[in-house]
ROFI-122490 format. One record per residue (C-alpha): x, y, z. Coordinates in steps of 0.2 Angstrom, whole numbers, plus 2048, in hexadecimal, padded with zeros to 3 digits. Layout:
BEGIN
XYZ;...
END
This chain:
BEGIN
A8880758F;A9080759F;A9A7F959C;AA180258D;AA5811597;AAE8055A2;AB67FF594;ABB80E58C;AC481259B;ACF80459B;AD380658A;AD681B58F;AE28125A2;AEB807596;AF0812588;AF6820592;AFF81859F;B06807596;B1A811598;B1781A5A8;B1C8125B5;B2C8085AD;B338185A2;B31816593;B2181D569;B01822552;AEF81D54A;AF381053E;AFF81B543;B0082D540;B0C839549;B0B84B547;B1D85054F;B1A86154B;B1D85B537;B1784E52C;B2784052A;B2B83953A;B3A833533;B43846531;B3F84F540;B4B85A53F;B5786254A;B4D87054C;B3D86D552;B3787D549;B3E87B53A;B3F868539;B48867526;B5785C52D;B5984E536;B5E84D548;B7284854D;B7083E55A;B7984356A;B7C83056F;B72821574;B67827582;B5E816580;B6780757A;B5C7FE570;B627E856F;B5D7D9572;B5C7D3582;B5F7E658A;B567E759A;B547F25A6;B4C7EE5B9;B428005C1;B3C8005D2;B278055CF;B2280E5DD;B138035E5;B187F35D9;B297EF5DE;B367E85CF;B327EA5C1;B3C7E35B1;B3D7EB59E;B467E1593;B487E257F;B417D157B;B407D2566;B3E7DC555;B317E154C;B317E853A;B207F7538;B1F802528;B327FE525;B3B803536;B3E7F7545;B387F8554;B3E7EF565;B317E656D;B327E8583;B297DD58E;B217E959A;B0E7EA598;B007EE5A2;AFB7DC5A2;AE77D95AB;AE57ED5AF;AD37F05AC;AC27F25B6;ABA7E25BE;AB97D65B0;ABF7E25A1;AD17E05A0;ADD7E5593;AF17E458D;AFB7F1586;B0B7EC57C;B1B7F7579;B267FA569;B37807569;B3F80E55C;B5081855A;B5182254D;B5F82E54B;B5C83955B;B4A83555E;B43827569;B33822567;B25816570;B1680E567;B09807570;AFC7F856D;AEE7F5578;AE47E5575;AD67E357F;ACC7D157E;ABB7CE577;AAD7D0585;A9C7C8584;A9C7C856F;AA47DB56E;AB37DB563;ABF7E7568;ACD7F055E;ADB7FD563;AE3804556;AF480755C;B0081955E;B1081F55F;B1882F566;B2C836568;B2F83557B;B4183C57A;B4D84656B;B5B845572;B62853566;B5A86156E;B6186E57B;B5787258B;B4987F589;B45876578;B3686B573;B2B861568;B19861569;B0F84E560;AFC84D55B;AF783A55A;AE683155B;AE0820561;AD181855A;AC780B565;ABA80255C;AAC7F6562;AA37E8557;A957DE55F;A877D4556;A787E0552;A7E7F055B;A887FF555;A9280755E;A9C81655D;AAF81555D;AB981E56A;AC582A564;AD382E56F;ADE83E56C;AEF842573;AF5853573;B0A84F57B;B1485E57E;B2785B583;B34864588;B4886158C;B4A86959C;B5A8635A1;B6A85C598;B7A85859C;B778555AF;B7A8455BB;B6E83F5C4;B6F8315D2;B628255D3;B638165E0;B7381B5E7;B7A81B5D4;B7F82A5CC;B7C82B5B9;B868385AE;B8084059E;B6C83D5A0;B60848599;B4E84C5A2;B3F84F596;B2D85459B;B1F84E594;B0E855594;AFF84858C;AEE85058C;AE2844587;AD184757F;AC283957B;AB0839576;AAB82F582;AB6832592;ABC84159B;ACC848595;ADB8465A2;AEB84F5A2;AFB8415A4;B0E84C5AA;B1D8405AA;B2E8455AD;B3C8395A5;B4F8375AA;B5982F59D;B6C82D59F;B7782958E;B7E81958A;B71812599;B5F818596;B5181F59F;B5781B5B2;B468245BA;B3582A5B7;B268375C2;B168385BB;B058415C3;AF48425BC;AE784A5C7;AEB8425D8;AF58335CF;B088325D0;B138275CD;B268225CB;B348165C8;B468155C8;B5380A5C1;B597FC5CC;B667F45C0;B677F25AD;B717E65A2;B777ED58F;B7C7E1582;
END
């Protein structure tokens, strides 16, 4: 059992921090962006009938994109758009940053990232495989979330509802799965500012903050804030994040655009 708690909260470390620290969208996925088709969020988020105009590409999604952040305590750290994938009918661009071997002692685990652009909103979907350990088969159903509507005008938000399911198989023994929810409240609070950022000044960026409360039945619930800077035609150029006496940040080094 212990081992299972320890394991639980890897799959809890990986799931809510795999975009943290480099800037960065449900089960078998379900998002609940305050209506019930992802795909026509609306320009209102409180009355979500139309679909959001898009104020401009605040992320550039293409292949080979990349862009290099600075991780406070990791050094360098590169996030480049390495290939497609097609899920439910939309495509998605697949980043190579992960949380590659982050785990406790000898339970390790991987989470993988998917973006999507639609219209205004940019999303993040998140995979987290973790492998088999001593004859347990472990499966993470993936989830997805909006980290940024580039529609909206400061003082507005959207509010998601997603849940992650961990289940466990092992020769003879039943075991409960893990239900993980995520309650993620965002906000625009600024637009239209510049920001400077390693001696380089960015026009046009828009900063969003993001609120994740995260509940499970078998670990504590933790409260994740991250603060996003994203700058148009360039894409997010620096994130804060703090969760009880955790913090961490990055900011863009360099970044090349194709």
């Amino acid at each position: 059992m212990k081992k299972l708690q320890r394991l639980s909260a890897v799959v809890l470390f990986l799931s809510a921090l795999s975009f943290v620290s480099c800037d960065t969208e449900p089960v078998d996925p379900v998002l609940l962006d305050n209506v019930n088709n992802p795909e026509n969020p609306g320009t209102n988020p409180n009355n979500p009938t139309n679909p959001g105009t898009s104020d401009g590409s605040y992320w550039p999604m293409a292949l080979n994109n990349e862009w290099v952040f600075d991780v406070e305590d990791e050094g360098e750290s590169p996030m480049k758009i390495t290939s497609t994938e097609s899920i439910g009918g939309n495509t998605y661009y697949r980043v190579n940053y992960s949380f590659a071997s982050s785990g406790t002692g000898d339970l390790t685990g991987e989470a993988t990232n998917l973006l999507r652009h639609n219209n205004g909103d940019y999303s993040v979907r998140i995979s987290v495989i973790v492998p088999d350990e001593q004859g347990m088969q472990i499966t993470v159903s993936p989830y997805e979330y909006t980290i940024l509507k580039d529609y909206l005008e400061p003082g507005q938000s959207w509010t998601q509802d997603v849940q992650q399911t961990t289940s466990y198989q092992m020769p003879g023994v039943t075991l409960a799965p893990m239900v993980m929810n995520f309650h993620i409240e965002n906000i625009i609070q600024e637009k239209g500012i510049s920001v400077t950022v390693n001696g380089v000044n960015y026009e046009n960026v828009i900063k969003v903050k993001q609120t994740q409360t995260i509940t499970s039945n078998l670990t504590p619930g933790m409260v994740l804030t991250v603060y996003y800077w994203f700058a148009k035609d360039v894409g997010p150029i620096k994130s804060e994040s703090q969760s009880g006496t955790f913090t961490s940040s990055s900011t863009l080094v360099s970044y090349t655009l194709n």
